[in-house]
Every structure is written in C-alpha cells, then in structure tokens.
C-alpha positions in Angstrom: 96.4 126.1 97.7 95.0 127.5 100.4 92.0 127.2 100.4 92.7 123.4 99.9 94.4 123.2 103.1 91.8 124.6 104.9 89.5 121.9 103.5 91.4 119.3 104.5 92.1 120.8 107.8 88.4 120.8 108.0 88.0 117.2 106.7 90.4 116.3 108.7 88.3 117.2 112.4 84.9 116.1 111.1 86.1 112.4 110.7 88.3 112.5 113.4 85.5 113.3 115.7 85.3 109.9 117.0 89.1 109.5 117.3 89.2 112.6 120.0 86.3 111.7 121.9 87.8 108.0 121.8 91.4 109.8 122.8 89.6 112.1 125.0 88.6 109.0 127.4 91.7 107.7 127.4 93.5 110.3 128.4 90.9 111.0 131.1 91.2 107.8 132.3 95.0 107.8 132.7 95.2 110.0 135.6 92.4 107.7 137.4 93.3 104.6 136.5 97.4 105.2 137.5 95.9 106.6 141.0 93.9 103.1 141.6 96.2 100.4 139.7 100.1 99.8 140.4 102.2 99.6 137.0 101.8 95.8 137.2 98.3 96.3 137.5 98.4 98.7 134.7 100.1 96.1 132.6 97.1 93.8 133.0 94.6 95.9 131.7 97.0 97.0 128.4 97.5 93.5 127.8 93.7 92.2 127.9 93.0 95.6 125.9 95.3 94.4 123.7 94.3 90.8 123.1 90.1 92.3 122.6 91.9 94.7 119.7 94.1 91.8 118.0 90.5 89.7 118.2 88.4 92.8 116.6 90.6 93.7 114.2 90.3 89.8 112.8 87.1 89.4 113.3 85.6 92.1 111.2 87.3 90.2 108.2 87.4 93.2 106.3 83.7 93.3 106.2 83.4 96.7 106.9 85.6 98.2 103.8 83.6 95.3 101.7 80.2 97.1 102.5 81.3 100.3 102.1 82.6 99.7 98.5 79.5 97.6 97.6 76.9 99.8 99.6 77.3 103.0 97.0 77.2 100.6 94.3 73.8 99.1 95.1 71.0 100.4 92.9 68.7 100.6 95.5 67.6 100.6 99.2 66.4 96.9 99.0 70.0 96.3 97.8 71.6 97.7 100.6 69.4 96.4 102.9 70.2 93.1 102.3 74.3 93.8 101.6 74.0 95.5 105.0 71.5 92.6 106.8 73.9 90.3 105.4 76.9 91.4 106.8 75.4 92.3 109.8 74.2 88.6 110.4 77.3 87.3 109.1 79.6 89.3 111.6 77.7 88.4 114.8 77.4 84.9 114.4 80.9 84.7 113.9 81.8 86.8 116.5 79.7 84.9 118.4 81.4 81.9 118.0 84.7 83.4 118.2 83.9 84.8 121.7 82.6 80.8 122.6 86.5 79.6 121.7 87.8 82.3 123.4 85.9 81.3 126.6 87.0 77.8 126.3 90.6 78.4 125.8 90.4 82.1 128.2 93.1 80.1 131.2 95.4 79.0 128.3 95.5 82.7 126.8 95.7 83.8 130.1 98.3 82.1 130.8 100.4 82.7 127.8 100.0 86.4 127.6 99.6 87.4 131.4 101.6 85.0 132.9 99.2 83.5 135.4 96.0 81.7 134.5 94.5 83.3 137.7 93.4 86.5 135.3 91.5 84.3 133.4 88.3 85.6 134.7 89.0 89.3 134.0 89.7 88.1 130.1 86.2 86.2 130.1 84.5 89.5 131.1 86.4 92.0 128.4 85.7 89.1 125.6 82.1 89.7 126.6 82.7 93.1 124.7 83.6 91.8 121.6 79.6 91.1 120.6 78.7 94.4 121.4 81.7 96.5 119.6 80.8 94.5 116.3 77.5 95.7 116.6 77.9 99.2 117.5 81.4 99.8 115.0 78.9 98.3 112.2 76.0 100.4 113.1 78.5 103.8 112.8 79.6 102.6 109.7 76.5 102.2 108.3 75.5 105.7 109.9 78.5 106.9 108.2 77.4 105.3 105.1 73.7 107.0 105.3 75.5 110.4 106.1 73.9 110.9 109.6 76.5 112.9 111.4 74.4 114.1 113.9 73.3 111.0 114.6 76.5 109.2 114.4 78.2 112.0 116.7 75.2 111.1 119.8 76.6 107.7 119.5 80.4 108.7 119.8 79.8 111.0 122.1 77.3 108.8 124.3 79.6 105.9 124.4 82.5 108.3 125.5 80.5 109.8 128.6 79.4 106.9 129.3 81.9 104.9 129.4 83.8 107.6 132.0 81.5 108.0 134.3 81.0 103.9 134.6 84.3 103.9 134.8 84.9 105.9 137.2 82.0 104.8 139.2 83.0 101.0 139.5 86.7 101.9 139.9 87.0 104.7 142.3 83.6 104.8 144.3 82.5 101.0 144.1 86.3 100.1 144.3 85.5 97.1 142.0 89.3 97.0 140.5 89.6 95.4 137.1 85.9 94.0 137.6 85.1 97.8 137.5 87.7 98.3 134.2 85.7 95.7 131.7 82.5 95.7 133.4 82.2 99.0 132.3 83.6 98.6 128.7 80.6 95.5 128.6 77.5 97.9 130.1 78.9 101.0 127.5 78.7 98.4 125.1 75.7 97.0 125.3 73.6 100.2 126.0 74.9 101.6 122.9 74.2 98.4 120.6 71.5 98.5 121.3 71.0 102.0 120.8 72.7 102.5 117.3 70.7 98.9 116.0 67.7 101.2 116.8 68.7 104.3 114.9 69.4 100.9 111.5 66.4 99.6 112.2 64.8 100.8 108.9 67.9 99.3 107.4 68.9 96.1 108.6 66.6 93.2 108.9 66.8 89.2 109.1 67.2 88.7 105.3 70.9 86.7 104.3 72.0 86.5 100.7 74.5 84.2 100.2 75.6 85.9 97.1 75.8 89.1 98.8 78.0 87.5 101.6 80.3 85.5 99.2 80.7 89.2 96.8 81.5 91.2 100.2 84.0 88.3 101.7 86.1 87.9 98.5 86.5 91.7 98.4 87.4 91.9 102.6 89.5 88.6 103.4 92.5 89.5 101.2 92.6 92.4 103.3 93.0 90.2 106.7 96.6 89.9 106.2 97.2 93.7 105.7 94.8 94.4 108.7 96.9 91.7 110.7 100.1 93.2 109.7 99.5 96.5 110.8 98.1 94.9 114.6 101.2 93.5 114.9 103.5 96.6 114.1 101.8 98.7 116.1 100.7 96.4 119.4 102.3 93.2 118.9 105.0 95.0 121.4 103.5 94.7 124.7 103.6 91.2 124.3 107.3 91.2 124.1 107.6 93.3 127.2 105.6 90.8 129.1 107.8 87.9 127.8 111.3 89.2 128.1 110.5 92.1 131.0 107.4 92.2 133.2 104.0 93.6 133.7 105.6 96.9 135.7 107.5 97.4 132.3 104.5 96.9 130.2 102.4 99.7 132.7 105.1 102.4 132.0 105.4 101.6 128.3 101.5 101.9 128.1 101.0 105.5 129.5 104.1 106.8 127.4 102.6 105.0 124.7 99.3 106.8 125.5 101.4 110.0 125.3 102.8 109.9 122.5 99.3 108.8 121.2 97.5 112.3 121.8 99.4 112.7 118.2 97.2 110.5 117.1 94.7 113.5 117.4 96.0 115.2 114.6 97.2 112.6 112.1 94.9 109.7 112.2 92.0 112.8 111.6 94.5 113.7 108.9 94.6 109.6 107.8 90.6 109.5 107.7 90.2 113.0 105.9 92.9 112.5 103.3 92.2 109.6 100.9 88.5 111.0 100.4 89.7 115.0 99.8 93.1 113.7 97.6 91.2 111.5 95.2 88.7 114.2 94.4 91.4 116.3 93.3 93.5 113.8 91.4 92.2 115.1 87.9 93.3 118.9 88.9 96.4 120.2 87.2 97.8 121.2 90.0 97.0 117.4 92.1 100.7 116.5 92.2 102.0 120.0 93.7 99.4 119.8 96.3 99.9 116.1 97.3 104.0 117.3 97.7 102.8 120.2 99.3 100.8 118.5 101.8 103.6 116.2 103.1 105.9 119.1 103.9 103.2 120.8 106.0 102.0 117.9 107.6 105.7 116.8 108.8 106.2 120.4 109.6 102.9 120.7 112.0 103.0 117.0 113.5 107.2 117.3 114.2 106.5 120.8 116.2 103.7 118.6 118.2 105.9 115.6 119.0 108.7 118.1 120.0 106.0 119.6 123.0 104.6 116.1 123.9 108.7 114.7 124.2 110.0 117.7 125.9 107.5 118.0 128.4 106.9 114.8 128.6 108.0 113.4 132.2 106.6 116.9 133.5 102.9 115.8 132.0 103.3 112.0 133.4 104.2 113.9 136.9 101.1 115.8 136.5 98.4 113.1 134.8 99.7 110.1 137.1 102.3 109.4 140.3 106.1 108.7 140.6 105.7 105.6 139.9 104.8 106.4 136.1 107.3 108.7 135.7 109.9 106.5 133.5 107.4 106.0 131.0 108.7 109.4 129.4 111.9 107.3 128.1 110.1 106.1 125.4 107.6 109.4 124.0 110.5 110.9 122.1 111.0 107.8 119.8 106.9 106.9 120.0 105.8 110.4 118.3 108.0 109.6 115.2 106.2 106.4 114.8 102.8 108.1 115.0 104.1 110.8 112.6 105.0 108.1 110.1 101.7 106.1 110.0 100.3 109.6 108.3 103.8 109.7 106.2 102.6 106.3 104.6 99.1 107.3 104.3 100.4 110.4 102.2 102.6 108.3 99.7 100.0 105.6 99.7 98.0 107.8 97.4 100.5 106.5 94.2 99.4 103.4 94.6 96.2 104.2 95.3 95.3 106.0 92.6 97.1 103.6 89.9 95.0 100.6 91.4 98.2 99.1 92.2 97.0 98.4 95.5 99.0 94.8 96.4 101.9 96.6 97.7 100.1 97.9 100.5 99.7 94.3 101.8 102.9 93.0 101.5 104.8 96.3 102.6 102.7 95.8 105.7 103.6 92.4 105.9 107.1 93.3 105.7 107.2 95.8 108.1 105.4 93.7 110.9 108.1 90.7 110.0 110.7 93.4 110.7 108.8 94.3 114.0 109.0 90.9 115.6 112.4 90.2 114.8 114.2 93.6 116.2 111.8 93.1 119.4 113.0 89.5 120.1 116.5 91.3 119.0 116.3 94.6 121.2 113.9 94.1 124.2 115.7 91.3 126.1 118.3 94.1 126.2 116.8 97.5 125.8 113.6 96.8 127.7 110.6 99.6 126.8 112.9 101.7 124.9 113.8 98.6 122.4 110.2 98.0 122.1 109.8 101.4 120.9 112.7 101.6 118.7 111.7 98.1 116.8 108.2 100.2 115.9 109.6 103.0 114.3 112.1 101.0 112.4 108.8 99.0 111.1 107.2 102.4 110.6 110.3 103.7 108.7 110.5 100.5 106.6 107.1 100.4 105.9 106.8 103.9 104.4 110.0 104.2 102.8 109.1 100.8 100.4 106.0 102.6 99.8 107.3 105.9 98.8 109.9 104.0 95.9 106.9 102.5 94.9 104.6 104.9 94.4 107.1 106.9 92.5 107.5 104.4 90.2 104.0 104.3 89.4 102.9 107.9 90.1 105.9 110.2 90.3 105.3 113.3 92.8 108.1 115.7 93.1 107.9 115.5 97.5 110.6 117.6 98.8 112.6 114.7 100.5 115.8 116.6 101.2 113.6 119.2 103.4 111.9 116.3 104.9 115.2 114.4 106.2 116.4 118.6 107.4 113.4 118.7 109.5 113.6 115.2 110.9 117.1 116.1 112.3 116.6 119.3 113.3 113.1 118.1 115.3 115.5 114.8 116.5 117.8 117.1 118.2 115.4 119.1 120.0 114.0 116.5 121.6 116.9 115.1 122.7 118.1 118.3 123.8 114.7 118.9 125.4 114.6 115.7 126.9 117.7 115.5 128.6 117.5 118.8 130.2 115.7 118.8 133.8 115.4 123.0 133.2 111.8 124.1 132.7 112.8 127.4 131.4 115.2 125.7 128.6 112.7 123.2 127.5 110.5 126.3 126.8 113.0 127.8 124.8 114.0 124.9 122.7 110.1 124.4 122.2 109.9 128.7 120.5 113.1 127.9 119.0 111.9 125.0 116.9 110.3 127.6 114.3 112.9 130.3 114.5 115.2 127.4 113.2 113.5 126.1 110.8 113.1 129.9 109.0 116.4 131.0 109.7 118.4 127.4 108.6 115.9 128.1 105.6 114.5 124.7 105.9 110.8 126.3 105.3 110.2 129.4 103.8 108.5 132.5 105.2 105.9 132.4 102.6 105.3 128.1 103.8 104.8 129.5 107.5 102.2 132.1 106.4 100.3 129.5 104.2 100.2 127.2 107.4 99.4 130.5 109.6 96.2 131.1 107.0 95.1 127.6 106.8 95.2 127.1 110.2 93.7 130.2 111.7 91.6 131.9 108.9 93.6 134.8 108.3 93.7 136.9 105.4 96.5 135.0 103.2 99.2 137.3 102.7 101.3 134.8 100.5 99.3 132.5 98.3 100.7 129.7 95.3 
C-alpha cells in the first residue's frame, strides 16, 4: 500500500509541474498587481481573465482529449502526423475566426460583463492571446503525447518566467496599467508558440484529413457540454458579483479565490496523476481497498491544508497585498472545501470510469452548474462574495455526491464515508474557530491540534498517520497493510 502511495505522490508532482509553475505566477503576481491596481481595478483584470478562459475552454472543442485517444491508436508516425496536422489546422482557423467575432462584438461584451464599453480595448488586446494559447496548449500536449518532459518542462517553465518579468516590467517600471497586464500575456504568448511549434516541427505539417477531423470531432464535441458545465461551476461566479455587487467585490473575491487556489497545488497534481496510476491497477486484487484507501488519505492531507490556508488566511492577504484586500479572507474557509471536492469527484469518478459508463459525468456536471446559477442569482444579491462562494461548494457537493451513488451502483468500493463526514466536521470547526479568532498564538494551536484530534477522537488510526508519514517522507514504514 505503501509503496503505491508513494507512486502516486510521485505521479502526482510530475504532471502537476505545470500547474505549480502556472500557480507559482499567480501568486507572484498577487502581491504586485494589489500594490498597482485598486480592487476595482483588480476586478477588471479577473473578469477579462475570465471571459479569455470561458472562450478557451470552448474553443478547443474537446480536440485535445480526441487526439490524445486517437494518437496512441495510430499505427504509425504518418498517422499521427496527420491526426495531429489536422487538428492543429482545424483549431487555429477556428480560433481564428472566433477571435474575429469577438473583436466585432468586444464593446457589446464589454459592456455586458464590465459594465462600461470604455474597457473594450483592454478585451481586444487579451483576445489577441487566444491564437497563441491554442497553439502553445496543443504543442504541450503533443509534447506530452511524444513523452518529452524535458522539453515540455523548458516550455512551462519559459512561459512562467517570462511571463513575470514582462509583467512586472510593463506594470511596475513602464507603468503601462492593464496595457502592461495583457500586453504581456500576448508577447509570453507568442514567443512561446512559436517556440513549442519549433520543437513539433518534425510532427505537424500542412496536411488536413477530413476523415481524421470528422473521427477526432465526433469523439471531442459531446464533451463541450461537460467542459462548459464545469466553466460555469467554477467561474461563472464572478460574473454574478459584477451584476448584483461591483467590481471592488469582484477584486476581493478574486485574491481569496486565488488563496484558496494554492490547494489547487496539491489536488489538481493529485486529479492529473490519478486516472493514469488507478486504471493501471484496476485488475490487482487489492484495486478496490486502495481506491477507498486513497480517498481517506487524500481528505485527510488536503482538509489539514485548507485548515492553514483559512486560518491564516487574513494574516497572508495582510502580508501578499494592502488593507484594502484584506476582506477577501471571508470567503477562503468555504473556497478550500470546494477545491477539496473537485479531487473528491475525480476519486469516485473512477466507477464510472472504469465500467465505461461515462455519460453520467456530463449530465452530473450539467446538473451541478444548473444548481450554480440558480443559488448565485439566489444568494449573491444578499450574501455578496460569501454567497458566491457558498453557491460553488453546494455545486461541488452536488456534483460529487450524484457521482458517488452512481459509481457504487456500477462499481461498489467500500470508501469509508462515515470517517469522511467525521473529518469534514471536525476540519469545519477548526476553521471557524481559527477564523474567528484575531489571536496568532491560538490559530497556531488549533492548526497542531488538528492531528492530535483526529488520533485521539479515533477518526484515523495511528497506523493511517504512519502510512501517510512513510509515503510522504520516505521513511522506513513501520506499519504496512
């Protein structure tokens, strides 16, 4: 069991390489950006950020899970030169048009989502990114695809460095203001397209099959709508705070939002590492233990983590950015649970998964984003940031609860639900213990606690704690199942 953990563990940082140099810059920036931009300001840039992620995460069309299904199956480089020419081709000159559209109707969209067409100009220069993030996110993949890690790491890492020291360039020295913002994100961008279509050039070329295109679209639009569906649960927010609050609200919910996100570091590496490492173990004896085993330990490790982000939250926000910030702690303590229970889903996912029954994913998605929009039309007129927050764990909860009866219908595993829900209340009522107490010393002491309690309440065993000790740190197992 063990030694399984630590492979996952392992799994788990080598794929989520890009995700921590990606969270790396964000959090970087925070401290920079809060300094130059008032929350209003702040707002702005979250909102346009927002708008180029809704337009990505359509545009691809699914394209890039069709080409990496069809790409192992080809019988030969030829083969997956064209499948990978083709969708190459096929994703530029859409985005490409897309980006036309977008430039047309960038004073309407403007004035929709940021309340003054006047910003219009500062949307036309971050849709000039869109181009250039096709091309680089389909060059990783196909880097990914080719195993190149070292290769693929130079271009994470280059667009990360990059991208800060532009950043910071335009913003602080040249004072250039949101000019300097997405004038950077476009330069990044473009150096490294053109960069990573260098290190594909023995792999994509100017041939387009049709019948390529047409195999690799059937298999990616049905999963639009699932795609779409988790957009909206997870950002579709911000654009209820605009409506029913103000840009000032939308600044403070972004950098406790970006908070809560440093989370993110551990289980969206988890997300990327686990579906790979638990279906090459699914015909061991011992698959369905480990995949119960592996939720307990995950919720034990990621519920410790959102207790020291929540706790210290308003202290770190004092630190990274000014006063003015401050109040975006209100909303950390709820945001980490909804982080915790994207992983949570991905972990009873693997029923479905595994039994092809694969449909539920989309319309449990669908479900939960429905859900989304109707408790923020419900609770951010009256709640502000912290309904905003509490409609997307609801989603979240929803979402991975339908899944779980689902999964066990179709691939009973024996997860140990009644620890899980002990956990969740004891971590709750730390953090609002921890929260709620301006006493640095205290917050320390409910932060040490957190493990005592969970041993001594017997919610996890001595023997779980050493596994997680020996996993984690390479030590000699003294307890092993």
């Amino acid at each position: 069991m063990i030694e399984k953990i630590r492979r996952l563990l392992k799994d788990s940082f080598i794929y989520g390489l890009e995700r921590y140099l990606a969270a790396f810059a964000g959090v970087f920036l925070v401290p920079v950006y809060t300094r130059i931009f008032a929350p209003d300001d702040y707002g702005v840039i979250e909102i346009i950020s927002t708008i180029i992620s809704m337009v990505f995460s359509f545009a691809v069309l699914g394209l890039d899970s069709a080409l990496a299904f069809y790409f192992y199956d080809a019988k030969n480089e030829g083969e997956r030169r064209i499948l990978s020419s083709s969708s190459f081709i096929f994703r530029l000159g859409f985005i490409v048009l897309l980006v036309v559209i977008l430039f047309a109707a960038a004073g309407p969209v403007s004035g929709w989502f940021l309340k003054s067409s006047g910003d219009a100009v500062y949307l036309k220069i971050a849709f000039l990114t869109l181009p250039f993030t096709v091309i680089t996110n389909f060059c990783l993949d196909l880097l990914r695809f080719r195993l190149k890690p070292l290769q693929y790491s130079i271009v994470s890492l280059g667009i990360t460095l990059t991208g800060i020291c532009l950043s910071v360039y335009l913003v602080v020295f040249l004072r250039w203001g949101f000019y300097g913002v997405f004038g950077a994100q476009v330069i990044t961008g473009c150096i490294f397209a053109m960069v990573s279509l260098w290190m594909n050039r023995q792999h994509v070329s100017f041939a387009f099959s049709t019948d390529a295109m047409k195999k690799m679209l059937k298999y990616g639009l049905p999963l639009v709508p699932a795609g779409a569906s988790l957009w909206i649960t997870s950002f579709s927010d911000r654009f209820f705070i605009t409506h029913y609050c103000s840009l000032h609200e939308v600044g403070l919910y972004s950098i406790g939002y970006k908070l809560s996100m440093l989370l993110s570091l551990v289980t969206a590496a988890f997300q990327m590492a686990w579906g790979p490492f638990a279906f090459s173990i699914k015909d061991e004896p011992d698959a369905r233990d480990f995949y119960a085993a592996v939720l307990t330990y995950y919720y034990g490790i990621t519920t410790f983590c959102a207790l020291i982000l929540s706790v210290f939250s308003r202290e770190i926000l004092l630190v990274f950015t000014t006063d003015a910030y401050a109040d975006g702690y209100r909303v950390v303590g709820i945001l980490v649970f909804s982080v915790i229970f994207t992983g949570v889903y991905y972990i009873f996912a693997i029923g479905v998964n595994l039994t092809r029954k694969t449909a539920h994913i989309g319309w449990t998605n669908g479900v939960a984003a429905g859900l989304n929009v109707i408790l923020n039309v419900i609770l951010v007129p009256r709640y502000g940031i912290i309904g905003a927050a509490v409609s997307g764990l609801s989603a979240q909860l929803v979402s991975a609860g339908l899944l779980y009866f689902i999964s066990q219908r179709v691939f009973p595993v024996q997860y140990e639900m009644m620890k899980i829900g002990k956990i969740t209340l004891l971590a709750a009522a730390c953090i609002v213990f921890g929260m709620n107490t301006g006493i640095v010393w205290l917050k320390i002491g409910v932060v040490l606690l957190y493990p005592v309690l969970l041993l001594s309440l017997k919610i996890m065993k001595k023997s779980e704690m050493l596994i997680l000790r020996d996993a984690l740190f390479g030590a000699s197992p003294l307890t092993r199942c």
